[in-house]
C-alpha positions as CSV (number, residue, x, y, z in Angstrom):
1,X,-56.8,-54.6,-10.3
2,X,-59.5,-53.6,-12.9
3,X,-59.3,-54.0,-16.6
4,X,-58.1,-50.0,-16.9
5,X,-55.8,-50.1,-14.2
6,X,-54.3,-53.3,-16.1
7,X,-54.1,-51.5,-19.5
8,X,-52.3,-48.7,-17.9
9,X,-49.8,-51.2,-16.4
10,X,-49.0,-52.4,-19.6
11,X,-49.1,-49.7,-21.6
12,X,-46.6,-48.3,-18.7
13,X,-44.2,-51.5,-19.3
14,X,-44.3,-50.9,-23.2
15,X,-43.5,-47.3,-23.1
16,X,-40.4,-48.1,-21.1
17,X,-39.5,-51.3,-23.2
18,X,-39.8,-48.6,-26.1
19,X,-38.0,-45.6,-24.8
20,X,-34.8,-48.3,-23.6
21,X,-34.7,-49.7,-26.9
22,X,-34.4,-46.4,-28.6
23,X,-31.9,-44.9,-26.0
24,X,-30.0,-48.0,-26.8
25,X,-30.0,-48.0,-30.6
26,X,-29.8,-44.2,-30.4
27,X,-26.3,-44.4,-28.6
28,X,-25.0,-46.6,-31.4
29,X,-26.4,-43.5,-34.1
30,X,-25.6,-40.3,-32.6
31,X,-29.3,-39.9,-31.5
32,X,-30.1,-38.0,-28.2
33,X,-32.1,-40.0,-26.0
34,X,-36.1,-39.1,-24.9
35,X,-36.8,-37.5,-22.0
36,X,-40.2,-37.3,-19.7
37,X,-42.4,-34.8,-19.7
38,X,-40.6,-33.3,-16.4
39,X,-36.9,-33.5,-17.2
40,X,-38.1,-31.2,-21.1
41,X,-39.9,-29.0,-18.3
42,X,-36.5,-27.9,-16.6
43,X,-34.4,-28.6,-19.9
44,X,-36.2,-25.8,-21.8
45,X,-37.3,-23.7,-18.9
46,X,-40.8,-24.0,-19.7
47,X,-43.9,-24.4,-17.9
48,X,-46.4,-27.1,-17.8
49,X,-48.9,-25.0,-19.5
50,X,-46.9,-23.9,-21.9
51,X,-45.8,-27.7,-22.8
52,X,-49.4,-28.1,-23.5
53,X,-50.0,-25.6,-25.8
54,X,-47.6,-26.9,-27.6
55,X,-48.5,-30.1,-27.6
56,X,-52.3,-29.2,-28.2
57,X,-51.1,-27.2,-31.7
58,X,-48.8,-30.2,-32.6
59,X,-45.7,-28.2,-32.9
60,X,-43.6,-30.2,-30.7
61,X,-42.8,-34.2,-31.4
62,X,-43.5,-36.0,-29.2
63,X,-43.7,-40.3,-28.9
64,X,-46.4,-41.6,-26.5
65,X,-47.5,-44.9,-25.5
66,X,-50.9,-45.4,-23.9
67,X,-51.2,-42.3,-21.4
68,X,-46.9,-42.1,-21.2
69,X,-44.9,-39.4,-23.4
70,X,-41.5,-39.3,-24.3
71,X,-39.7,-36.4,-25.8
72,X,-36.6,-36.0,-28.1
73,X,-34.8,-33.4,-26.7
74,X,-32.8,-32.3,-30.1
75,X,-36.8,-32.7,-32.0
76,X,-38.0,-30.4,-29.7
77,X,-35.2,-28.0,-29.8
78,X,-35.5,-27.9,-33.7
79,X,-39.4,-27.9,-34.2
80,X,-38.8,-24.8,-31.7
81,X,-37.0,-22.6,-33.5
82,X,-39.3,-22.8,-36.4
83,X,-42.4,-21.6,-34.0
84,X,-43.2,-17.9,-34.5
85,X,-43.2,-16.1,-31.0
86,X,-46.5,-15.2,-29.8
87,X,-47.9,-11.6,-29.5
88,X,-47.2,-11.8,-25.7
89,X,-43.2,-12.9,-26.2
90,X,-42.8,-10.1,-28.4
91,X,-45.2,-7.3,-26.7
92,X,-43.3,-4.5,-25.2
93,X,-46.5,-3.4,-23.2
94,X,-46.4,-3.6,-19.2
95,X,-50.1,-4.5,-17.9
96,X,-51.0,-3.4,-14.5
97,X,-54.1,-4.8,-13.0
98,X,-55.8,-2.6,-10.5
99,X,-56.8,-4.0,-6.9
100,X,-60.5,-3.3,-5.8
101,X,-60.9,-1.2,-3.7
């Protein structure tokens, strides 16, 4: 095992030391728990791209520990509803593309 291969090891081990700890102390304060990047993917219906967009603009929360993110599902939700929809959500236009021929 290399010295990058060891890194993401532990920074593996701390994320999930982290995210435990949280889920734990969130149960005792009301807080929803944090989720992986795949189990926001089918809670919010969402596609992998579109996750990163988000992510790229920073208009998602998110906590991450070496190459590992964790997601609040109720942050999400809320930093959500105060995106504005893009031009494509709220285009009424159909586009056709046309086969060569």
């Amino acid at each position: 095992m290399n010295g990058a291969d060891l890194l993401d090891a532990l920074a593996e081990l701390v994320a999930a030391k982290v995210a435990a700890k949280l889920r734990q102390d969130g149960e005792h304060a009301g807080a929803s728990r944090l989720v992986s990047r795949n189990e926001l993917l089918e809670h919010l219906s969402i596609s992998s791209p579109t996750l990163r967009k988000l992510e790229t603009k920073n208009a998602i929360p998110f906590v991450q520990v070496g190459d590992l993110r964790r997601y609040d599902i109720d942050a999400v939700r809320a930093a959500l509803a105060n995106v504005p929809p893009t031009s494509t959500e709220t285009s009424n236009v159909v586009r056709l593309s046309r086969g060569r021929r």
